[in-house]
FIFIDO-479587 format. One line per field, with one value per residue (C-alpha): residue number from 1; x, y, z. Coordinates in steps of 0.5 Angstrom, whole numbers, plus 2048, in hexadecimal, padded with zeros to 3 digits. Example, Ala and Ser with C-alpha at 12.3 -4.5 7.8 and 13.67 -1.06 7.14 Angstrom:
BEGIN
num (1:2)
X (819:81B)
Y (7F7:7FE)
Z (810:80E)
//
This chain:
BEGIN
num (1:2:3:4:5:6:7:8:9:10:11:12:13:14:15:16:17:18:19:20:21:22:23:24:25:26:27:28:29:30:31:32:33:34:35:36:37:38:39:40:41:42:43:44:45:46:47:48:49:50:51:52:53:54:55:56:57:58:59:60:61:62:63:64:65:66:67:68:69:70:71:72:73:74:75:76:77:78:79:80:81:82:83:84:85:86:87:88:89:90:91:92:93:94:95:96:97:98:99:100:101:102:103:104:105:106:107:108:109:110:111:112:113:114:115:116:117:118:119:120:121:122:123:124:125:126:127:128:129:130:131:132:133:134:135:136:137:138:139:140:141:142:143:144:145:146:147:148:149:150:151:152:153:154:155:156:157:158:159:160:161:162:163:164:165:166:167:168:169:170:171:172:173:174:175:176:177:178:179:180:181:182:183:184:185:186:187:188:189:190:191:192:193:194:195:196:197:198:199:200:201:202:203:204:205:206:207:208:209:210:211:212:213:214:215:216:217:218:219:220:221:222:223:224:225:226:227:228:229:230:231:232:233:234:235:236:237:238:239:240:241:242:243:244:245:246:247:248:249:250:251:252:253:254:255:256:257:258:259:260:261:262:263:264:265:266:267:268:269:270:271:272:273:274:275:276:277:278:279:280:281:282:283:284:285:286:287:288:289:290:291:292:293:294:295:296:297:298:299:300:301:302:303:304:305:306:307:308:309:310:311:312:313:314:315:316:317:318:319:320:321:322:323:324:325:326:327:328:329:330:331:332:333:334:335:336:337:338:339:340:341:342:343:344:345:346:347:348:349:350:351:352:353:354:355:356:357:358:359:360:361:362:363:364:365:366:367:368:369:370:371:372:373:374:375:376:377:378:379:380:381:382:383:384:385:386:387:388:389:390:391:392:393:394:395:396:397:398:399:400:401:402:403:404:405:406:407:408:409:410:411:412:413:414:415:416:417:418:419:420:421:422:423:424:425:426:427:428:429:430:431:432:433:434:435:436:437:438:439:440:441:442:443:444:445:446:447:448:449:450:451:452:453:454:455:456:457:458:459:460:461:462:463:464:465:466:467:468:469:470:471:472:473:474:475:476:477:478:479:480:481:482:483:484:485:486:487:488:489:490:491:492:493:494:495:496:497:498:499:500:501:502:503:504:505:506:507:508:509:510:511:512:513:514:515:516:517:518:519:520:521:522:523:524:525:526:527:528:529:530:531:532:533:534:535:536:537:538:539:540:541:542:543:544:545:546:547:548:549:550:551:552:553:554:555:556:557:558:559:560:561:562:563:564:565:566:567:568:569:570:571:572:573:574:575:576:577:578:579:580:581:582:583:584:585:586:587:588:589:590:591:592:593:594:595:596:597:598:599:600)
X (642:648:646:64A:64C:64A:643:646:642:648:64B:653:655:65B:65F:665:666:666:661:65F:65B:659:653:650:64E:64F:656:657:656:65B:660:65E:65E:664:667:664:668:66E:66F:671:66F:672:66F:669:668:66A:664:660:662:660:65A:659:65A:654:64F:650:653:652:657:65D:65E:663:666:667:66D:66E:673:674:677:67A:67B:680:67E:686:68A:684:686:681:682:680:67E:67D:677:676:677:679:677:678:67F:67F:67A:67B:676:679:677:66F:670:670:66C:667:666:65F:660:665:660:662:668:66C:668:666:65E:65D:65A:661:663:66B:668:669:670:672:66E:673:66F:66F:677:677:672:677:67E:67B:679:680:683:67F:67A:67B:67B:677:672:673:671:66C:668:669:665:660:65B:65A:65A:654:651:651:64F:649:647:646:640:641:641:63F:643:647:640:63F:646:645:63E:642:646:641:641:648:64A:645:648:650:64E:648:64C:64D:648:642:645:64A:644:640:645:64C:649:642:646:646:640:63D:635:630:633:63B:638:63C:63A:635:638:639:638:63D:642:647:64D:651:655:658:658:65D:662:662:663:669:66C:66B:66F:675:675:676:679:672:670:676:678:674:66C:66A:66F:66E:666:668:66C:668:662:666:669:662:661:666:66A:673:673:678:679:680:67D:67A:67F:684:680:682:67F:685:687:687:688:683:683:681:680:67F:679:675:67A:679:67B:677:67A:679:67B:680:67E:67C:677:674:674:679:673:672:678:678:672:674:67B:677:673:678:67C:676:674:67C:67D:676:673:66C:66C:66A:668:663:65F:659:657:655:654:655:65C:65E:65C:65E:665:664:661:667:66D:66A:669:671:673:670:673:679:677:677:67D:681:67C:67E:681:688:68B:68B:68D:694:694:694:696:69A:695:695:68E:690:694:68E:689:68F:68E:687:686:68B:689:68D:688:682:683:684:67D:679:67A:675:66F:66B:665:660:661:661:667:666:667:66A:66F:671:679:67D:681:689:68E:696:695:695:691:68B:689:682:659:65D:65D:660:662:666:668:66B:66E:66E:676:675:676:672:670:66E:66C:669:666:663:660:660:659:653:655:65B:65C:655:658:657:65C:65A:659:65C:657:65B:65B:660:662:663:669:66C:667:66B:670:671:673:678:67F:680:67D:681:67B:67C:679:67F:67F:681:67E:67B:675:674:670:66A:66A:66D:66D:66F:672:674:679:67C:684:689:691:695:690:68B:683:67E:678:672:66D:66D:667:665:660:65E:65C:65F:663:65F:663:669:664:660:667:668:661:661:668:666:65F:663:669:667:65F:660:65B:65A:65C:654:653:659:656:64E:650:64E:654:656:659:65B:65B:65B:656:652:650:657:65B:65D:661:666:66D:66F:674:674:66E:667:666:663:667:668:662:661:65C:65C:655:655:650:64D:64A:643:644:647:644:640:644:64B:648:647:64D:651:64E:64E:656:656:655:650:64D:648:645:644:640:63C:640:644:648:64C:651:654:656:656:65B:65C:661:664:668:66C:66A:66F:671:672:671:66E:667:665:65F:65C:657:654:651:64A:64A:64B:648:64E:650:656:656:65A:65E:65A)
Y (8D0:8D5:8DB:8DD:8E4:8E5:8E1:8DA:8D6:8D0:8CD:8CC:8C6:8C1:8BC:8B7:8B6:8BB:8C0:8C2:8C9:8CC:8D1:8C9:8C3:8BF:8C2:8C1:8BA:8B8:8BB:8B6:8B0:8B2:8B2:8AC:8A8:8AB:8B1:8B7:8BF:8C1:8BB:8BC:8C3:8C3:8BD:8C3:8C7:8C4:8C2:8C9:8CB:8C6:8C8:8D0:8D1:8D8:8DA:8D5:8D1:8CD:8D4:8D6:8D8:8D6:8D7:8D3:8D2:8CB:8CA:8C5:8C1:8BD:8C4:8C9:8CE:8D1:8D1:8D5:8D4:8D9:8D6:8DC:8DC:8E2:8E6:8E4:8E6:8E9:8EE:8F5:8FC:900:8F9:8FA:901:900:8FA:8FA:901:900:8FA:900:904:909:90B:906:8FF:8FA:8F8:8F2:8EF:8F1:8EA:8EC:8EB:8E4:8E1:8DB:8D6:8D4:8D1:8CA:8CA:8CB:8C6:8C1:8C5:8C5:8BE:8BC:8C0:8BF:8B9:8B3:8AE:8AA:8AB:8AE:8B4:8B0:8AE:8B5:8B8:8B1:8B5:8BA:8B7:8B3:8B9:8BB:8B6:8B4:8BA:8BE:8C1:8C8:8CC:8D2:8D8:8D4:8D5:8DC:8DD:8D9:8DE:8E5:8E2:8DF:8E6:8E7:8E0:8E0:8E7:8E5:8DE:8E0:8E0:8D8:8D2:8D1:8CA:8CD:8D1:8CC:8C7:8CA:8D1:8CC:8C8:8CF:8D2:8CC:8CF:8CF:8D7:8D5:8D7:8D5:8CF:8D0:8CE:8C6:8C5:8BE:8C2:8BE:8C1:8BB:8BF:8C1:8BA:8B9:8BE:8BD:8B6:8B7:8BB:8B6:8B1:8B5:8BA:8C1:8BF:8BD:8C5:8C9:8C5:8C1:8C1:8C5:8CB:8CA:8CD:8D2:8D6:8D5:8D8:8DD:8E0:8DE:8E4:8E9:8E6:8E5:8DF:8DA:8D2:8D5:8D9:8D2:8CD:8D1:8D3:8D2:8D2:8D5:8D3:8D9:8DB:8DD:8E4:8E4:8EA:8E8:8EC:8EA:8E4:8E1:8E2:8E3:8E0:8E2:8E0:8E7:8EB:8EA:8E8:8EE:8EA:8EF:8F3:8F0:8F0:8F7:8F9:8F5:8F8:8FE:8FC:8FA:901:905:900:901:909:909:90C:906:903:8FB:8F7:8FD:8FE:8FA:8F5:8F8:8FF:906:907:900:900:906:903:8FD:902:906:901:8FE:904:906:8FE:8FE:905:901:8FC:900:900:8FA:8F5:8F2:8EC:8EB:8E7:8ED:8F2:8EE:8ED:8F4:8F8:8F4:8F5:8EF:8EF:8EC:8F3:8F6:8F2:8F2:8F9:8F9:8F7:8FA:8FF:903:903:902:909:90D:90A:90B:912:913:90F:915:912:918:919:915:914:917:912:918:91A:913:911:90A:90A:90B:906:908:904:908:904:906:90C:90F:8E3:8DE:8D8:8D6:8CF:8CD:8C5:8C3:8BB:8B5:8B7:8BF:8C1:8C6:8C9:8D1:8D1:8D7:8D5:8DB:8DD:8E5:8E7:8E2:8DD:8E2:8E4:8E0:8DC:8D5:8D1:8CD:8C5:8C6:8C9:8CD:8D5:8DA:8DD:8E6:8E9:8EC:8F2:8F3:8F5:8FD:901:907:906:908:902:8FD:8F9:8FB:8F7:8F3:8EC:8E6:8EA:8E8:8EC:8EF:8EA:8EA:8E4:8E1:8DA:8DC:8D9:8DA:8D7:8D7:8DA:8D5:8D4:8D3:8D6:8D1:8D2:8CE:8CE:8D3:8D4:8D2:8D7:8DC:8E0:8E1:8E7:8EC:8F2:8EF:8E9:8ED:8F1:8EB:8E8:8ED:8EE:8E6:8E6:8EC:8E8:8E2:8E5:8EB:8EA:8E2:8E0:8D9:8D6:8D7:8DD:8E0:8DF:8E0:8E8:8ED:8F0:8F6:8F7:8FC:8FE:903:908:905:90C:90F:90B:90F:913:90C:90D:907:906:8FF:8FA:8FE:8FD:901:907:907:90D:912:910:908:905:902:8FC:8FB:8F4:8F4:8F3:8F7:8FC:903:908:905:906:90E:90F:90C:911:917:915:915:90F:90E:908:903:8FC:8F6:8F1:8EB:8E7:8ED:8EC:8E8:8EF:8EC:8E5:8DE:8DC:8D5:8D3:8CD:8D0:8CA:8CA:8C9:8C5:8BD:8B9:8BC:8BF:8C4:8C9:8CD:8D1:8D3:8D9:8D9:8DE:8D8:8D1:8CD:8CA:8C8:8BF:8BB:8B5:8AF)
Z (806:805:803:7FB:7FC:7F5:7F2:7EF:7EB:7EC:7F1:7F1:7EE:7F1:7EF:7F2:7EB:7E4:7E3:7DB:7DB:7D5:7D1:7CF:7D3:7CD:7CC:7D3:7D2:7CC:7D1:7D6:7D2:7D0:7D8:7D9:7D3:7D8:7D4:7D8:7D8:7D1:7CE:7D0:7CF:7C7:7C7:7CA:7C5:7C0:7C2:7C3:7BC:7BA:7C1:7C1:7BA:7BB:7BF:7BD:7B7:7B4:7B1:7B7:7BB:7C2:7C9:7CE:7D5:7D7:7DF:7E0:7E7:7E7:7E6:7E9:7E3:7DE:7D6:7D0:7C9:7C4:7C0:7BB:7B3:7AF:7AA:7A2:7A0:79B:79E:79F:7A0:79A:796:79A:799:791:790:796:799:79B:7A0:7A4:7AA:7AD:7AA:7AF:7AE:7AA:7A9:7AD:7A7:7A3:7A0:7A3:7AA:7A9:7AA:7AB:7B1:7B6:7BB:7B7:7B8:7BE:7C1:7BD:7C0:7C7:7C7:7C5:7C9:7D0:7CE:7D2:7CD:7CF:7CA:7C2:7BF:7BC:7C1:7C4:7BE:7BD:7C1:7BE:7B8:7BA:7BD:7B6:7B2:7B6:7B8:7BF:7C2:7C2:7C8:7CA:7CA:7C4:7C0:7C2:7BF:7B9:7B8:7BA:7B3:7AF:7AA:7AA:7A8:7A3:79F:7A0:79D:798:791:792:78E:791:793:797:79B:79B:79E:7A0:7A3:7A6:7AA:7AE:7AC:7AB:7AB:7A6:7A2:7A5:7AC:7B3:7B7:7BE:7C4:7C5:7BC:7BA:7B6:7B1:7AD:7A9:7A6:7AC:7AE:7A8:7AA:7B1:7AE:7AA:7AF:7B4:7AF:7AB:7B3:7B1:7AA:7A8:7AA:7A7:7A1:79C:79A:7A0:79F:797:799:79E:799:793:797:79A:793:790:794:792:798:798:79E:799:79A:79C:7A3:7A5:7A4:7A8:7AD:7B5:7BC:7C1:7C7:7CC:7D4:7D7:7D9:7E1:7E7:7EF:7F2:7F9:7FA:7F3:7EC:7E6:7DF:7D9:7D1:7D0:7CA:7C3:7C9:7CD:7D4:7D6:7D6:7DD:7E0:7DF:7E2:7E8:7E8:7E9:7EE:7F2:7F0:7F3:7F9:7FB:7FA:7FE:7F8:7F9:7FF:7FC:802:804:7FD:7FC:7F6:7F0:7F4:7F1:7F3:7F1:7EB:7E8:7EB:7E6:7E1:7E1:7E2:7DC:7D7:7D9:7D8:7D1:7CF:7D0:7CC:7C6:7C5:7CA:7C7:7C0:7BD:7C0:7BC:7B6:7BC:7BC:7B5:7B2:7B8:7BC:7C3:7C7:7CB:7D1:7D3:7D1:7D5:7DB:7DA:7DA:7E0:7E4:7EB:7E7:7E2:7E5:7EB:7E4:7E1:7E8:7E8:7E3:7E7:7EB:7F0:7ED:7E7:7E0:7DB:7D5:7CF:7CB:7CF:7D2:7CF:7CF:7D4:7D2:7D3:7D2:7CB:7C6:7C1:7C6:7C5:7C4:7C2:7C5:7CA:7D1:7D4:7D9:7DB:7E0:7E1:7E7:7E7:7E9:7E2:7DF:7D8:7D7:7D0:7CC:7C4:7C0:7B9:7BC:7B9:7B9:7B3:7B2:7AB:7AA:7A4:7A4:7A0:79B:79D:7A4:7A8:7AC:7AC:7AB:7B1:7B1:7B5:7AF:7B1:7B8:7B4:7B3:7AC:7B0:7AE:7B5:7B9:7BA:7B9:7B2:7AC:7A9:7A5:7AA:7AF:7B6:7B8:7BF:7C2:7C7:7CA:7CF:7D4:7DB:7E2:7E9:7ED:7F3:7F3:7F6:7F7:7F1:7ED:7ED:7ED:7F1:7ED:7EF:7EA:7E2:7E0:7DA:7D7:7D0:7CC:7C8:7CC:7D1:7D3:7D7:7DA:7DD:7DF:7E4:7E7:7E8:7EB:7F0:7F1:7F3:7F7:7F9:7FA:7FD:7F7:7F6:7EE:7ED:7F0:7ED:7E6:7E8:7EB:7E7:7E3:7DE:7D8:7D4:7CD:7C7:7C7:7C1:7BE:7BE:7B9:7B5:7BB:7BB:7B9:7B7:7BD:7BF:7BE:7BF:7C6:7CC:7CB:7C5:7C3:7C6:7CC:7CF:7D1:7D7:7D6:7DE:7DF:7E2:7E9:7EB:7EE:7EA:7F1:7EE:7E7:7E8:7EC:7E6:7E3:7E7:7E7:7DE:7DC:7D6:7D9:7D6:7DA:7D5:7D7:7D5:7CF:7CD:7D3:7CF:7D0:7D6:7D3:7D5:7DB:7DD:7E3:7E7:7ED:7F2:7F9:7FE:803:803:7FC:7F6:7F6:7F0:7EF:7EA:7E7:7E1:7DE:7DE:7D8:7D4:7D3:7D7:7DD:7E1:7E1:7E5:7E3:7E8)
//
């Protein structure tokens, strides 16, 4: 028997043909079906991610948002797009500020429960535009939804750990959506907490939600007409402005996805590439420019540093805490940077992620001592403008191709408000928005928010800048999701993990203090640094010496353990093996209910 380096409870799965992996093995087997009608990776993965919306509908909804990232097998190059929507136009802080001062916190944000942190769901729009533009044509947009809607419509099992999500919510739920009839509680909000007293499903409960299977049912008939025009739309705004809310028949209709380059940055042989900003996976290009930077100047000695050591861990903590400093200020919807002053973001990000940059940002690392949130700046680049719950899939086809695919409502249920008569909740990422003038990330109307989730993959460099596919991979959760992209890119490339044991190490992740919120200054969306102190969350399995000696460095560690691991997120990847004909192998996190599972 091979000896794991880390104790798996999974072997790695392999396929000649495709692979879906998912946090749901009945999501994973809609995107099957969907392969085996002759679909190809991004068919199968928005049936994937419509048949997550109904299994785990507590971290992705139909009012949502999503990302993706296309590996095209026949020119070898990756591709973007931008699935996220925008806040109500007609919205401002000064109209919050009069009319809504309570749902502002902290001087600098707004309340997660505030009714402006609903913007427009994009993820409908961007499961139909990525089909169109990169499907395979061979089966129809209904066909890539009739899973899911059968899903819904007959019910499901429920599964684990998407029971516990459902309980950890039960209360919330139940407040956000009081003030309906009792026959909307008992039968609308009962799809969900469908228990004697509006209680949440055990584990295994058949679990039905028509309601959900009507929309899901439109969308599949009129594409995304069905979703951002007519009925649908009509019940989503006039629940939002029941509520006090400004999101307008108008906002939805003219609503688009955007069709990105992916941003990339070469480290130990490969390239990582991410969904530039309003997205934060710059957030990982930039740690691993610094790691490179440091390991170059011999700063770090990288090959000799031990996994999830001491001094390999304060490296990560470190790196991270300077790339999310800058992300407060160069993470922010691009588009409006263009529009009202001129910035084109490709010469920001070019910058970024420069030697030249990156030998100015390493200075600030020391081997014995912590940074200090209160004294840590934003980089400076020469333009003066700058200046001061989720689920992961990936998919991967019998022609090479393959689809990193992120789907978010941000917080459990999101906003927690439930349309009426559609079945879908409303997602909150308004809430990353900051109430400073001087961010960039500043509330405005028709607004992109900061985003937290982000799909990932690796790819080989090759000549005349084309990418041999090494691995379609993410990890949901938060301001997690950068953080757990770099750990599992080290683990598989600098470490020599498998794709199993990649997700199975224990990991860190960073957050900001719980108890300090009032030292947030509203730079940015409110990430680990932005109070005055960065938890450093250590998963248990790491060892209690490594603990105190993080410690004894400065850092204000907590080890999570049992369901509240959570904080470290839910990764799936799907890497290509080398050598003679295609062989594909996968992991998937067993933090989640999921699997990895080969086409036969």
């Amino acid at each position: 028997m091979p000896n794991p380096k880390f104790n798996s409870r999974r072997s790695v799965v392999y396929s000649t043909k495709g692979i879906v992996s998912s946090s749901q093995p009945l999501a994973n087997a809609a995107g099957l079906k969907i392969l085996e009608k002759g679909g190809n990776a991004i068919d199968a993965a928005v049936a994937v991610a419509a048949a997550l919306t109904v299994t785990e509908t507590a971290s992705t909804d139909l009012g949502g948002d999503a990302y993706a990232i296309f590996y095209n097998a026949k020119d070898q190059k990756a591709y973007g797009l931008n699935g996220t929507g925008r806040s109500a136009s007609k919205l401002s802080v000064d109209y919050i500020k009069k009319n809504y001062p309570q749902d502002i916190v902290n001087n600098y944000r707004l309340s997660s429960e505030s009714i402006f942190t609903a913007n427009v769901p994009g993820g409908i729009a961007a499961w139909y535009d990525s089909v169109k533009k990169w499907g395979s044509g061979k089966v129809s947009f209904e066909e890539i939804l009739q899973p899911a809607i059968e899903l819904s419509e007959n019910g499901y099992p429920i599964s684990e750990i998407s029971a516990h999500l459902v309980q950890n919510s039960e209360s919330r739920l139940k407040k956000v959506n009081g003030d309906k009839s009792q026959d909307f509680l008992q039968n609308e909000l009962g799809a969900f907490l469908p228990n004697e007293g509006l209680t949440a499903p055990i584990e295994g409960q058949l679990v039905k939600n028509k309601y959900k299977a009507k929309t899901l049912k439109l969308i599949a008939q009129h594409g995304k007409d069905g979703f951002y025009k007519g009925e649908v739309a009509e019940s989503i705004v006039k629940e939002v402005q029941s509520r006090g809310g400004l999101l307008s028949l108008e906002d939805l209709a003219n609503h688009t996805s955007t069709f990105v380059d992916p941003i990339s940055y070469e480290f130990l042989g490969k390239k990582l590439w991410e969904i530039p900003p309003n997205g934060s996976g710059i957030i990982a290009l930039l740690s691993l420019g610094l790691i490179k930077n440091l390991d170059s100047k011999g700063v770090i000695e990288l090959s000799k540093l031990k996994h999830n050591s001491v001094e390999y861990l304060h490296l990560i903590i470190e790196v991270l805490k300077l790339s999310f400093k800058d992300s407060e200020e160069y993470v922010s919807d691009s588009d409006h940077l263009l529009s009202k002053f001129g910035i084109d973001q490709k010469e920001t990000i070019e910058q970024l992620l420069s030697d030249k940059y990156f030998d100015q940002r390493s200075k600030y690392f020391k081997a014995d001592s912590v940074l200090d949130n209160k004294d840590l700046q934003v980089g400076e680049l020469p333009n003066r403008i700058f200046k001061s719950d989720t689920v992961y899939f990936t998919v991967t086809d019998s022609e090479g191709n393959a689809a990193s695919f992120i789907n978010s409502v941000f917080m459990n249920y999101g906003s927690g408000i439930l349309v009426p008569d559609r079945g879908f909740f409303l997602q909150n990422r308004g809430a990353n928005f900051s109430l400073n003038p001087n961010s960039k990330n500043y509330l405005e109307g028709n607004k992109r928010s900061y985003h937290t989730i982000i799909p990932g993959l690796i790819t080989t460099p090759l000549d005349q800048g084309k990418e041999d596919l090494y691995a379609s991979y993410g990890i949901m959760g938060g301001y997690n999701q950068p953080q757990a992209h770099i750990q599992v890119y080290l683990n598989l490339l600098l470490f020599g993990l498998n794709p199993q044991e990649a997700l199975d190490a224990p990991r860190i992740t960073l957050q900001p203090h719980p108890k300090l919120g009032h030292t947030d200054e509203g730079h940015g969306s409110h990430g680990p640094v932005s109070r005055h102190v960065t938890e450093v969350n250590v998963e248990q399995g790491i060892s209690e010496e490594v603990v105190e000696g993080l410690r004894k460095l400065g850092h204000h560690v907590v080890v999570v353990e049992g369901y509240d691991r959570k904080a470290f997120g839910r990764g799936q990847i799907i890497r290509k093996e080398p050598g003679e004909g295609l062989i594909w192998s996968a992991g998937s996190d067993q933090r989640a209910d999921g699997a990895a599972v080969p086409q036969l």
